[in-house]
C-alpha positions in Angstrom: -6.8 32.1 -18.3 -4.0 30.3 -17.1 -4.1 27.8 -14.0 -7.7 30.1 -13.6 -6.0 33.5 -13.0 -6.6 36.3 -15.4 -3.7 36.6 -17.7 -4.8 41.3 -17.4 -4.2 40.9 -13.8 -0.9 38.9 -14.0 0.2 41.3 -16.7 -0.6 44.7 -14.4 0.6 42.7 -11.4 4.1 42.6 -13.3 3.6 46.1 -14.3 3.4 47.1 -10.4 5.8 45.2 -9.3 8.3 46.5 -12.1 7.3 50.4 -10.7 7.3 49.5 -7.1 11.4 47.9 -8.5 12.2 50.8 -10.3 10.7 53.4 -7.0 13.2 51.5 -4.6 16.5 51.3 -6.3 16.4 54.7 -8.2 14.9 56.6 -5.4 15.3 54.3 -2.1 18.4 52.9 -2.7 20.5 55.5 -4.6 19.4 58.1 -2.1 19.8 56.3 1.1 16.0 56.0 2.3 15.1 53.7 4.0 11.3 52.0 3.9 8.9 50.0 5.9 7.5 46.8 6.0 9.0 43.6 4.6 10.9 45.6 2.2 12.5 47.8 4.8 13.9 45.2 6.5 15.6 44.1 3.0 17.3 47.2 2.5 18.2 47.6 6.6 20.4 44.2 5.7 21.0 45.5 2.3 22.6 49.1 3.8 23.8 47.6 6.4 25.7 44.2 5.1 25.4 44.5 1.5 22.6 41.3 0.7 21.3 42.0 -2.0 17.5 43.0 -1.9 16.4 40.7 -4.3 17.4 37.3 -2.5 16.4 38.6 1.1 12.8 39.6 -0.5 12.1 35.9 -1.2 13.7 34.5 1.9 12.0 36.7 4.0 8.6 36.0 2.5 8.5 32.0 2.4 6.2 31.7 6.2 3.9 34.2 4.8 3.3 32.4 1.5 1.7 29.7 3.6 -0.1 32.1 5.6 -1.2 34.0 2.4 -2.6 30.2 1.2 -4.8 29.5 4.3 -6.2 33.0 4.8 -6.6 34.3 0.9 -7.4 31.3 -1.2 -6.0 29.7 -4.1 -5.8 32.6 -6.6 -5.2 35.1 -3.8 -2.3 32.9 -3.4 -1.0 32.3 -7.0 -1.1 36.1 -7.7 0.6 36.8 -4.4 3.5 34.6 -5.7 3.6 36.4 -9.0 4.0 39.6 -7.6 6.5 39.0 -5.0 8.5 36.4 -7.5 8.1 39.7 -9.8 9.6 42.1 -7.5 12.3 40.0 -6.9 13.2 39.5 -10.8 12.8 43.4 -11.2 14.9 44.8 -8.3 17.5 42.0 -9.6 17.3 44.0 -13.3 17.3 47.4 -12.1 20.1 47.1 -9.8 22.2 45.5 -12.5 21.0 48.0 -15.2 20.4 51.2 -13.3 19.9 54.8 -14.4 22.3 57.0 -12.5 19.8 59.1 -10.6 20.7 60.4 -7.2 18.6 63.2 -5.9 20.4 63.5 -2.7 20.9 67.5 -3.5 17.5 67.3 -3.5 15.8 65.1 -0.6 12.3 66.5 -1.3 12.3 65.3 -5.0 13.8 62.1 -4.0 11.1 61.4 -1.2 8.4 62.7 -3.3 9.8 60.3 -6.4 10.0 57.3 -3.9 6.3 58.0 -2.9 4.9 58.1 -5.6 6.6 55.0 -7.5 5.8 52.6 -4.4 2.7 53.1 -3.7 1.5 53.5 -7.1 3.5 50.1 -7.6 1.5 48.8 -5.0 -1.3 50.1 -5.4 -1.5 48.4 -8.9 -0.3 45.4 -7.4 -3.5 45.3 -4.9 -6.1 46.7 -7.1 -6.1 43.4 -9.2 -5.6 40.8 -6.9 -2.2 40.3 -5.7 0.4 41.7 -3.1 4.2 41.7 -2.8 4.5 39.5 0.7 5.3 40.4 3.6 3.3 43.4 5.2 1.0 43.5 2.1 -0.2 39.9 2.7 -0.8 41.5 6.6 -2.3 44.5 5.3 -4.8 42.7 2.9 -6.0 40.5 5.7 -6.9 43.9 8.0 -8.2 44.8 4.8 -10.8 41.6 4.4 -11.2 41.3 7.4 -11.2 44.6 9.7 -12.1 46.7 7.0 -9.0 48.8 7.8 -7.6 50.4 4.2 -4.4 48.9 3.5 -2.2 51.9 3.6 -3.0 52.9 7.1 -2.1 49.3 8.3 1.4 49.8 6.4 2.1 53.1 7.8 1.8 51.4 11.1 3.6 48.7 10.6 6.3 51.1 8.6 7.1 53.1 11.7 8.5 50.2 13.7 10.5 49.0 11.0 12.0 52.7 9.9 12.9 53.3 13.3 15.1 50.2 13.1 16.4 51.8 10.5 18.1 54.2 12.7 21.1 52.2 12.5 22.0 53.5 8.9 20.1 56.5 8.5 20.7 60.3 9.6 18.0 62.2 11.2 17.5 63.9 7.9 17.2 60.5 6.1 15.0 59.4 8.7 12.7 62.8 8.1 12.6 62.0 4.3 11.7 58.4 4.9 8.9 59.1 6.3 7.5 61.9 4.1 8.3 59.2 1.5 6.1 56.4 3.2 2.9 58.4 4.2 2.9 59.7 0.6 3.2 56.0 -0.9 0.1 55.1 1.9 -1.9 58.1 0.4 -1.2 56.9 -3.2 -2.3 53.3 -2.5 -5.7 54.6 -0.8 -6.3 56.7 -3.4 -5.4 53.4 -5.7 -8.0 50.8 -3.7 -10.9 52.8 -3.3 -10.7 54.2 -7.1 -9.2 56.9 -9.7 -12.5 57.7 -11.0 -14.3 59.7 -8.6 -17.6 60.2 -9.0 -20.2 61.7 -7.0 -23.3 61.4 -4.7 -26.5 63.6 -4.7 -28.7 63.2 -2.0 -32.0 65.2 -2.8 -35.1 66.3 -0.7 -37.3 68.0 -2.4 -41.6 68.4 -2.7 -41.3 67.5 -6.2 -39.4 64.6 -6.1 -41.0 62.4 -8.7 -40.5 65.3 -11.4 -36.6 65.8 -10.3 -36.5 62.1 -10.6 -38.2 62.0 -13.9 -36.1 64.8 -15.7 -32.4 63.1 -14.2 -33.6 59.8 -16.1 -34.5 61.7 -19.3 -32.0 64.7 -19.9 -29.2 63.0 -18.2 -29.8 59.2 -18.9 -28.7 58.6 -14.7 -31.0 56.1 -12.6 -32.2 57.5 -9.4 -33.1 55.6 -6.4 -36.2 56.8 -4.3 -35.9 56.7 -0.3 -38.2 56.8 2.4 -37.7 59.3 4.4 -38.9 61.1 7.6 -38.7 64.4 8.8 -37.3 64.6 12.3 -39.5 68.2 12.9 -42.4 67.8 11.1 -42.7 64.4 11.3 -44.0 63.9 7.8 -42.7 61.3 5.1 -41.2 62.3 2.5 -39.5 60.7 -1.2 -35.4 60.9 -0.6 -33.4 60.5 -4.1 -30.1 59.5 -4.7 -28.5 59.4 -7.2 -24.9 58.7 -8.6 -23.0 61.1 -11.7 -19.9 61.0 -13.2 -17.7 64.5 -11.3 -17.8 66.4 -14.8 -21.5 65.8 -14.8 -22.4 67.4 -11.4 -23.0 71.3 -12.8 -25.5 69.5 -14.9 -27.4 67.5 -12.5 -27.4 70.7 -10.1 -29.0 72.6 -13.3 -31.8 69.9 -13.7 -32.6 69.7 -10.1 -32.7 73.7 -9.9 -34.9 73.8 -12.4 -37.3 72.0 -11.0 -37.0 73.0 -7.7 -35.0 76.2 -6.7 -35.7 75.5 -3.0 -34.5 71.5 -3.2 -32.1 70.8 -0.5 -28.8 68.6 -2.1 -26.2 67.1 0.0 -23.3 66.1 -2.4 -20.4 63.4 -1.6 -17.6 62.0 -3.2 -18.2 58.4 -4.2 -14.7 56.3 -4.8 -15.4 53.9 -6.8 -18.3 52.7 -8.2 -19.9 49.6 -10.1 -23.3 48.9 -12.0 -25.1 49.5 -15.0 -23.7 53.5 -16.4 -20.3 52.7 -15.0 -19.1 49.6 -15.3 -22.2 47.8 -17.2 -23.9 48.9 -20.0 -27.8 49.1 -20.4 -27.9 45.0 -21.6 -25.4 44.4 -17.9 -22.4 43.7 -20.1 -19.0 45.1 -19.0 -18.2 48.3 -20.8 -14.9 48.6 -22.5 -12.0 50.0 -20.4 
């Protein structure tokens, strides 16, 4: 711990911040595209009057530091500093020791490149703990608060800024730009709410206590039992739910089926997920990552 923060998530903080770098001057910068938010702006005076990106980053983020202190808290804060101060020191590395990459024969690669680095940079960045300034402090704060995912409040906010980016860019630029940004918004959803899907089994069945029973001992999975009511007949009935990693779904369907062929099973993704077979062991210690 240091100052209270978790030295893993100032380590991965760093680690996003050095992709989310390495995105915008390899594929941003050397291909002419443009992007939104806070760091749009910075290459809109960057293309425009030659600042470089890595002074106007901290400059433009200074209001919103005190704004990320009242709203996110103390370590909110902290990490927030660490991963703005981070991109700065990165974009100041790689634009003095850059790979010679331009893709501009090649606009799809380069958007598709640019996506991908920024928002898993980002998404990185957000998953444990921290955000770049600008936009990201805005977009974690519709995130608390709203319940709005991050990425769509950037894409939003992206827009206005990339159209002020007219001033530079071509129409074709501007077309790639934003195939580049909605793909860095999908990335960073997909970041938040979890790489490890899993999924959901909703099951109504007349012989729910022996479905139940045979998940808990052939597959070692907890199930929950509902109370439920049937809307036509008006009877109550058991409802189980139950949660399985995605490999483990042909399985589960196999149990249930061979209990009951008729069972009806509703199945959904599930995101993310926390609790004892996932993220605790039997005792409700962590399990190694």
């Amino acid at each position: 711990m240091i100052f209270g923060l978790k030295i893993k998530n100032i380590i991965f903080i760093l680690l996003g911040a050095a992709i989310f770098a390495f995105g915008l001057v390899h594929f941003n910068m050397q291909n002419n595209l443009a992007e939104g938010g806070f760091t749009g702006i910075t290459l809109l005076l960057y293309f425009l009057f030659d600042i470089d990106p890595s002074i106007t980053n901290l400059a433009l983020n200074v209001p919103l530091f005190f704004i990320g202190w009242k709203l996110l808290g103390r370590n909110s804060f902290l990490y927030t500093i660490i991963g703005t101060v981070g991109l700065s020191l990165f974009l100041w590395i790689f634009q003095r020791y850059a790979i010679h990459m331009p893709l501009k024969h090649d606009m799809t690669l380069a958007a598709l490149f640019a996506g991908v680095f920024i928002g898993v940079g980002l998404g990185i960045i957000f998953r444990y703990g921290g955000t770049t300034g600008g936009v990201d402090i805005i977009a974690r704060l519709v995130h608390k608060y709203k319940g709005i995912s991050m990425g769509k409040t950037m894409f939003t906010f992206d827009a206005a800024v990339i159209t002020l980016s007219l001033l530079y860019l071509s129409y074709r630029e501007a077309m790639y730009t934003l195939v580049a940004v909605f793909i860095a918004a999908r990335v960073i959803d997909f970041m938040q709410e979890g790489g490890y899907a899993a999924k959901g089994a909703t099951i109504i069945s007349e012989k729910s206590e022996e479905i139940a029973s045979k998940i808990l001992t052939e597959m070692d999975r907890g199930v929950t039992i509902l109370k439920g009511r049937g809307s036509y007949t008006k009877r109550d009935r058991d409802v189980l739910y139950c949660v399985v990693a995605k490999n483990e779904l042909p399985r589960l369907k196999n149990v249930i089926i061979s209990v009951d062929p008729h069972a009806f099973v509703a199945v959904t993704d599930v995101h993310d997920v926390l609790g004892e077979g996932f993220t605790l062991d039997e005792r409700k210690q962590p399990l190694e990552q």
